[in-house]
C-alpha positions as CSV (number, residue, x, y, z in Angstrom):
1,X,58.6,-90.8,21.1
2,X,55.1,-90.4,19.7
3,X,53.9,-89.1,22.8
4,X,56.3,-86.3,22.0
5,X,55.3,-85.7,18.7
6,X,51.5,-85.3,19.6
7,X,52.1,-82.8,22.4
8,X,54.5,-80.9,19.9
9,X,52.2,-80.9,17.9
10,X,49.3,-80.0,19.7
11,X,51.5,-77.2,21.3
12,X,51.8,-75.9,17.9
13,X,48.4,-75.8,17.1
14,X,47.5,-73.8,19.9
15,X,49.9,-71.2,19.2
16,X,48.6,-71.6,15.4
17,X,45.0,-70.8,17.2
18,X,46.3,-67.8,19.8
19,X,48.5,-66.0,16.4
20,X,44.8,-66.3,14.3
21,X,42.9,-65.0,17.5
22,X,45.5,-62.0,18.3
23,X,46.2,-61.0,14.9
24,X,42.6,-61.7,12.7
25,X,40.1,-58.4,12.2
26,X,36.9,-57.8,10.9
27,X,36.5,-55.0,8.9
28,X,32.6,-54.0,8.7
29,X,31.3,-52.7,5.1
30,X,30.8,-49.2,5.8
31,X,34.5,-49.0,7.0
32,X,38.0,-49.3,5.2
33,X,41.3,-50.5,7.6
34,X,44.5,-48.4,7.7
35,X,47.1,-50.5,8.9
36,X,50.3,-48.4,10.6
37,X,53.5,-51.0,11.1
38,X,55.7,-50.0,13.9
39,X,54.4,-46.6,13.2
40,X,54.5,-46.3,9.6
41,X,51.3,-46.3,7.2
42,X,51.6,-49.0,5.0
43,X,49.8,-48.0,1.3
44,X,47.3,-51.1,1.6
45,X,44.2,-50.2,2.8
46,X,42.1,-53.0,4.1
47,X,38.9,-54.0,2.8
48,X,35.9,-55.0,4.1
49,X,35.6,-58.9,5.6
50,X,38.6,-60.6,7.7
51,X,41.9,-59.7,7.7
52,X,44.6,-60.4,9.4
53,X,47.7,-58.1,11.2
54,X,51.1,-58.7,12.6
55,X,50.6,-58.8,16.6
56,X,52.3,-56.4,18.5
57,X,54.2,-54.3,15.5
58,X,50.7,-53.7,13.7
59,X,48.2,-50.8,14.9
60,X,44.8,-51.3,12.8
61,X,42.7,-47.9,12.5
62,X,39.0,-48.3,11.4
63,X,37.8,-45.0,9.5
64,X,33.9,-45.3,8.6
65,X,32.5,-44.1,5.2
66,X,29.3,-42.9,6.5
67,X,27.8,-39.4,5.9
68,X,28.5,-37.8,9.0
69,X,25.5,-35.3,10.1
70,X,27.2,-32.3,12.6
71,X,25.0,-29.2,13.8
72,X,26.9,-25.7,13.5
73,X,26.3,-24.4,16.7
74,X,24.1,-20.9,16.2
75,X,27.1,-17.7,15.2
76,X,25.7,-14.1,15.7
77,X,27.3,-11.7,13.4
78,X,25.7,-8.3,11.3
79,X,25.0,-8.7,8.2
80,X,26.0,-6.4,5.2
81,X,23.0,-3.7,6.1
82,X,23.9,-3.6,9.6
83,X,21.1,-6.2,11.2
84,X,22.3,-8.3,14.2
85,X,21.4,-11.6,13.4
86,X,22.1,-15.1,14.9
87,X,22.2,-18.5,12.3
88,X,23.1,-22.0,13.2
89,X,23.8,-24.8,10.1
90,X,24.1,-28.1,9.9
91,X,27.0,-29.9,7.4
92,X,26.7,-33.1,6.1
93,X,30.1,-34.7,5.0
94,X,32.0,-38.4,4.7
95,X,35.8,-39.6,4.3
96,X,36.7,-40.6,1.1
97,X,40.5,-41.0,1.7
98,X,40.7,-42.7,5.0
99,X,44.6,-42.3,5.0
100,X,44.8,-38.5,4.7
101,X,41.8,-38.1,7.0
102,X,44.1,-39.9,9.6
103,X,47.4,-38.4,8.2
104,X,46.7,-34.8,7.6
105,X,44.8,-34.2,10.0
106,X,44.5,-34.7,13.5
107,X,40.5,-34.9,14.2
108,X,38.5,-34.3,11.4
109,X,35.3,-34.2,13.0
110,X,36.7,-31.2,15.1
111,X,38.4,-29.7,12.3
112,X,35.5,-29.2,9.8
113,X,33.2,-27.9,12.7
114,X,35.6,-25.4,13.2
115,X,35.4,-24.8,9.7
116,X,32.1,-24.7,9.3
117,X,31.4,-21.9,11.5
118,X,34.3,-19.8,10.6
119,X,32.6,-20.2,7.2
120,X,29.2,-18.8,8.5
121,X,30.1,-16.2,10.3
122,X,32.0,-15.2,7.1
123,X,28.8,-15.4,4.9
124,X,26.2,-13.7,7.3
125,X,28.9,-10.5,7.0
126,X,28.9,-10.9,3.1
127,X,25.2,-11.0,2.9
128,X,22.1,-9.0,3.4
129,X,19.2,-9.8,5.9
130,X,16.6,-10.1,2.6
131,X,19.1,-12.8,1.6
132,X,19.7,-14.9,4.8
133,X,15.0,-14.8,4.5
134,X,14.6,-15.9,1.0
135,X,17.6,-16.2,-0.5
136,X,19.2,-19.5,1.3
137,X,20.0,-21.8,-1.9
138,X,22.6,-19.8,-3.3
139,X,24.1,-19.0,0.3
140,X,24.3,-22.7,0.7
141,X,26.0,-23.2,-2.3
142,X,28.8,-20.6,-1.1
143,X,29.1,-21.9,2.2
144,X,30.0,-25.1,1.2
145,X,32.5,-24.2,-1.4
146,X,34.2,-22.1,1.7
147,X,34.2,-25.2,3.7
148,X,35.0,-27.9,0.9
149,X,38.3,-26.2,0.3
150,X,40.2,-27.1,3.0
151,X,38.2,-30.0,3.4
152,X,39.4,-31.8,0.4
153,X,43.4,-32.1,1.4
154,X,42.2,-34.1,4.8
155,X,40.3,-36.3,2.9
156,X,37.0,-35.1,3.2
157,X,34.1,-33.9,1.1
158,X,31.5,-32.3,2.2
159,X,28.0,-33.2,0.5
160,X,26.1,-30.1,1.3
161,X,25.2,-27.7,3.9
162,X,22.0,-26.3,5.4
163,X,21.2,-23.0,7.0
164,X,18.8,-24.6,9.5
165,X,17.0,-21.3,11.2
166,X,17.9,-17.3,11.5
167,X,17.2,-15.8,14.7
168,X,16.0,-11.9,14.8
169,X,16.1,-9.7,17.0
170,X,12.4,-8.5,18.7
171,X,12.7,-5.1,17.4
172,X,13.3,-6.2,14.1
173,X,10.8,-9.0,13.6
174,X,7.9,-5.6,14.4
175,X,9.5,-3.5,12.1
176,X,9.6,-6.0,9.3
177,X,5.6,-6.8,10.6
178,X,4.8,-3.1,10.3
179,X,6.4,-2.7,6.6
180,X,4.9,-5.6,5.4
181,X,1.5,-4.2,7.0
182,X,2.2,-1.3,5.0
183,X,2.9,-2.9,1.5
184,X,-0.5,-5.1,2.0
185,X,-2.3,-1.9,2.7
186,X,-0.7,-0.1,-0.8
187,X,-1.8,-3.2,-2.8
188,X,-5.2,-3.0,-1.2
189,X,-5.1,0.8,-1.8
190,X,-4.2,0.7,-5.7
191,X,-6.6,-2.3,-6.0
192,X,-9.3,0.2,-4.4
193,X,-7.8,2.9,-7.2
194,X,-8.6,0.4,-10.2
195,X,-11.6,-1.0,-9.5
196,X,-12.5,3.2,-9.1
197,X,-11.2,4.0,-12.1
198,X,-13.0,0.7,-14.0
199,X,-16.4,1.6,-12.5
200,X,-16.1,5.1,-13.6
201,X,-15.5,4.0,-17.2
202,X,-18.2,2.3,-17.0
203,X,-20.8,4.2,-15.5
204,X,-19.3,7.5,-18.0
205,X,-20.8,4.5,-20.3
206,X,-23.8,4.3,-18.9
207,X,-24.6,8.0,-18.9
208,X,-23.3,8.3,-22.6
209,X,-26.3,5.8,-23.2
210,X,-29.2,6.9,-20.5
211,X,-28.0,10.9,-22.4
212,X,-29.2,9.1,-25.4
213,X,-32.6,7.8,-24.4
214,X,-33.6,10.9,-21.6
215,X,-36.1,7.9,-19.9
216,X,-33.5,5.7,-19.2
217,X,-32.9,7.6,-16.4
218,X,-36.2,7.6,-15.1
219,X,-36.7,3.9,-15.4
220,X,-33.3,3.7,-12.9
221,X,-34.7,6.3,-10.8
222,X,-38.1,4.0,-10.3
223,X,-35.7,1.0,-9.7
224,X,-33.7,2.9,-7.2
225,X,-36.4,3.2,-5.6
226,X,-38.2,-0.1,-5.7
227,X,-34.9,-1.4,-4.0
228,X,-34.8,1.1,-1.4
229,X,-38.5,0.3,-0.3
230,X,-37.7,-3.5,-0.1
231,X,-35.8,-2.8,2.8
232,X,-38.4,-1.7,4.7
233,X,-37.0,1.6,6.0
234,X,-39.0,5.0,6.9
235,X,-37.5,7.2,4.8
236,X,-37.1,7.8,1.1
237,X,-34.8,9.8,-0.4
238,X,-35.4,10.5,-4.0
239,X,-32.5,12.8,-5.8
240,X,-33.6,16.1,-6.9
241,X,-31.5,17.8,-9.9
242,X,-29.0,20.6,-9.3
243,X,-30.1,22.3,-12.4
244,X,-33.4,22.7,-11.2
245,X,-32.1,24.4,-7.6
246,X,-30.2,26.9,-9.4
247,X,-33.0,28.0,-11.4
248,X,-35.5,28.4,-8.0
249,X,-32.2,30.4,-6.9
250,X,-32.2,32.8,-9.6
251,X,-36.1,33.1,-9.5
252,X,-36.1,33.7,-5.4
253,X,-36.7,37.4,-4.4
254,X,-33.3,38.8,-3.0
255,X,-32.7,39.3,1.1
256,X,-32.4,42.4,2.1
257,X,-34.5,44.0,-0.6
258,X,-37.1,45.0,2.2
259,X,-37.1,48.4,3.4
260,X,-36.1,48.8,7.5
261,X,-39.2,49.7,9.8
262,X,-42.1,48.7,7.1
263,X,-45.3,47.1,8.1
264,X,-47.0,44.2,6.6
265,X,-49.5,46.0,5.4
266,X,-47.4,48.9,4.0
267,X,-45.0,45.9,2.6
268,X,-47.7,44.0,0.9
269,X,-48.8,47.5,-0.6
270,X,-45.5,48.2,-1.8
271,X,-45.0,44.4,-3.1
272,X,-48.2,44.7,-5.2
273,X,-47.4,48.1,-6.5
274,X,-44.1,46.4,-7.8
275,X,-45.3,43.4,-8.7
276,X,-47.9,45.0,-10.9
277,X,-45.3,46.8,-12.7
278,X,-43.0,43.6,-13.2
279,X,-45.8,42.3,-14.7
280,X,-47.5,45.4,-16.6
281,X,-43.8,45.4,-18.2
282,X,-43.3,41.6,-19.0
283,X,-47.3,40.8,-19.7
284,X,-45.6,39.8,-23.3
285,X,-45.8,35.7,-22.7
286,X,-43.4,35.9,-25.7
287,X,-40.8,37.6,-24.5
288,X,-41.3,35.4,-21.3
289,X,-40.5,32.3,-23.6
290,X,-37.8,34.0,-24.9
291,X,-36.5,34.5,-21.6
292,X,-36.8,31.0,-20.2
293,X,-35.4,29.0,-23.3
294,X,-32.4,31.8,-22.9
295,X,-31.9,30.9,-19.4
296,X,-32.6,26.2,-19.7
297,X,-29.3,27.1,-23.0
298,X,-27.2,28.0,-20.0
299,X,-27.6,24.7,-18.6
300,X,-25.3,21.6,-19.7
301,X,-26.6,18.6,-22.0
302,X,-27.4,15.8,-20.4
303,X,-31.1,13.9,-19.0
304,X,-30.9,16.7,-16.1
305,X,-30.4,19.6,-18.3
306,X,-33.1,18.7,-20.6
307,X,-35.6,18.1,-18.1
308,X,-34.9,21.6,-16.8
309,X,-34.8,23.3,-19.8
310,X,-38.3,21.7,-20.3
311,X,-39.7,22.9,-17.5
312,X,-38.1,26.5,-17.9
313,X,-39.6,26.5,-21.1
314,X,-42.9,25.3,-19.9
315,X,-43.0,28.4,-17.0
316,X,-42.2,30.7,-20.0
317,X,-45.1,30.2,-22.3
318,X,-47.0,30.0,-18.9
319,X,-45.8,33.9,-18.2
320,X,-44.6,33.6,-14.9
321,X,-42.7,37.1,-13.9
322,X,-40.2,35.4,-11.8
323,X,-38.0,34.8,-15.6
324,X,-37.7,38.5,-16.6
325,X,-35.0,39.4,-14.1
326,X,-34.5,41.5,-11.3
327,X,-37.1,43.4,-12.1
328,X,-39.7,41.0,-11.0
329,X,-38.8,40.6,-8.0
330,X,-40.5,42.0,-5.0
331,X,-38.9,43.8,-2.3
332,X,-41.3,41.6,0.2
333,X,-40.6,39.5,2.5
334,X,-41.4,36.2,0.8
335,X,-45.0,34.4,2.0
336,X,-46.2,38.0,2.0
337,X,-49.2,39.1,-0.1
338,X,-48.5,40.0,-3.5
339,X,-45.5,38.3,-4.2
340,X,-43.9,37.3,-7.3
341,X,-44.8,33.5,-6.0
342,X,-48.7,35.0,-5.1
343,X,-48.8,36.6,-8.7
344,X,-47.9,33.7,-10.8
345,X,-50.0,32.9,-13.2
346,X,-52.7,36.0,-12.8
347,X,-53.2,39.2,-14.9
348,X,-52.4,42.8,-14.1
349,X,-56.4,43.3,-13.2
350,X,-56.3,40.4,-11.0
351,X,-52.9,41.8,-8.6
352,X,-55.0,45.0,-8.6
353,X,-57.7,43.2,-7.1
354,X,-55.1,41.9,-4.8
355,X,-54.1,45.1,-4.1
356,X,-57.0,46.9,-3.1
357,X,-58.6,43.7,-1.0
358,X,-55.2,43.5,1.1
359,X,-55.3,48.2,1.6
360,X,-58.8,47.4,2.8
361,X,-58.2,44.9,4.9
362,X,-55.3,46.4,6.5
363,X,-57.2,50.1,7.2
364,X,-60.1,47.8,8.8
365,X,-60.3,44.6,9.4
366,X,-64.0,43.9,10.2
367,X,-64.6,45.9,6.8
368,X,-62.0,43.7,4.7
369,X,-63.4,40.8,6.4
370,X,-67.3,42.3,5.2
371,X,-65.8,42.8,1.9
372,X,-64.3,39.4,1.5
């Protein structure tokens, strides 16, 4: 009789043990248990540790609570201003219902990647190319309200999204090289334009002062160059004033004023003749003053205009014929004898002198050359 009880009991026991073993689950801490009885979902949802289920009528589904990480596969589409484009995502989501996520829906890993790129080919057609390059935040934010939508009735939420890269096409990627070569070159431009338009104000500055003090200008002309000698070149160019070349213009004898066929020696009698009367008329070194100071008022203030209308002045009270008009000058070639240059500075007797020396030497030259 007692033998009977012990293997009773012992047979017990180990069906005790094989009912723990079939029927005892471990539910890990990341993950929640749904437990379905004879097909039905029973409202209980397991929680983490051991737990135990009928054998046979109960079905045990583990859903995890992780953040689930899934790449959008790259979608072309054209974007608002008509630029073929090609962007791939990536979705980061996790089951906060496990019921619903295994209720509603029938794989919600599959049915949010579907999602999720319905979703982005939706935004790259709401959106422009300069929005997909620097704009992403805000169409990261709308894409993931577009995807969260649907998401939320299977028991999902989706915890952000990322627009990972946005593929261009060749063509594209040079133009958008060549208009941003073109923007860096106006910004370099208008930078070029100020820095012109500062340096003018000052050096307007500058000549405001230098017009002030007239040797100013000749203490930067020595410095100019002092620097250009330090470098050890050949060749010095020193800057002559404009005012001062207009003047020798005015003062040269006009081409053409020569007569067709004339000798030298007929010319230079002819050029003395002239120049004889130029002077016989303007020997009044008054009136040549006069003249000059009326012709250095034409010229504009400023260090270069005064130092011309110095030396005009200067030639004046000297009584150099070349001031007095067209009537000074000589139809001679110039370099000949008896120029207005060759009678500078000499009397009427003197171009006389002149005169007769240059008949004599042109009738005979051995004479001339005895006179001489």
């Amino acid at each position: 009789m007692i033998e009977e009880l012990v293997t009773a009991g012992a047979a017990t026991a180990s069906a005790g043990a094989l009912y723990v073993m079939a029927a005892a689950r471990v539910v890990k801490q990341y993950e929640r248990g749904v437990v379905f009885r004879l097909g039905r979902l029973l409202p209980e949802v397991r929680r983490p540790g051991l737990t135990l289920v009928v054998p046979i009528v109960d079905r045990l589904h583990k859903v995890s609570l992780q953040i689930i990480t899934l790449p959008i596969p790259a979608q072309e589409g054209i974007t608002r201003d008509n630029v073929t484009v090609r962007v791939d995502a990536v979705v980061y989501f996790k089951v906060v219902n496990p019921s619903d996520a295994l209720v509603r829906v029938e794989d919600y890993r599959f049915a949010v990647s579907q999602m999720a790129q319905t979703s982005l080919r939706s935004i790259i057609g709401k959106s422009e190319l300069d929005d997909l390059l620097s704009n992403r935040e805000k169409l990261n934010q709308g894409l993931e309200l577009m995807i969260d939508n649907p998401a939320v009735e299977w028991g999902v939420t989706i915890d952000r999204v990322e627009i990972k890269d946005v593929s261009l096409p060749e063509t594209m990627k040079r133009s958008m090289a060549r208009q941003a070569e073109a923007d860096r070159e106006r910004r370099a431009r208008v930078i070029n334009a100020d820095a012109e338009l500062q340096a003018s104000k000052k050096l307007a500055g500058a000549a405001q002062v230098m017009s002030e003090q007239p040797a100013a200008l000749q203490l930067r002309l020595l410095q100019t160059v002092v620097a250009v000698a330090a470098e050890k070149n050949s060749t010095l160019v020193l800057p002559f004033p404009v005012e001062l070349l207009r003047f020798l213009e005015r003062a040269a004898p006009l081409p053409g004023a020569q007569e067709a066929g004339a000798s030298p020696a007929s010319s230079g009698q002819g050029a003395t003749a002239a120049t004889a009367a130029g002077a016989g008329e303007a020997a009044d070194p008054e009136a040549l003053a006069a003249q000059a100071r009326e012709l250095a008022g034409e010229f504009p203030p400023g260090t270069s205009g005064d130092v011309v209308r110095q030396l005009l002045e200067g030639l004046g009270e000297k009584g150099v014929p070349g001031l007095v008009g067209e009537r000074a000058v000589s139809e001679a070639e110039p370099g000949t004898p008896g120029t207005v240059a060759g009678a500078e500075g000499e009397g009427e007797d003197e171009e006389r002198t002149d005169a007769e020396g240059a008949d004599g030497s042109g009738d005979a030259p051995g004479e001339g050359g005895t006179r001489g």
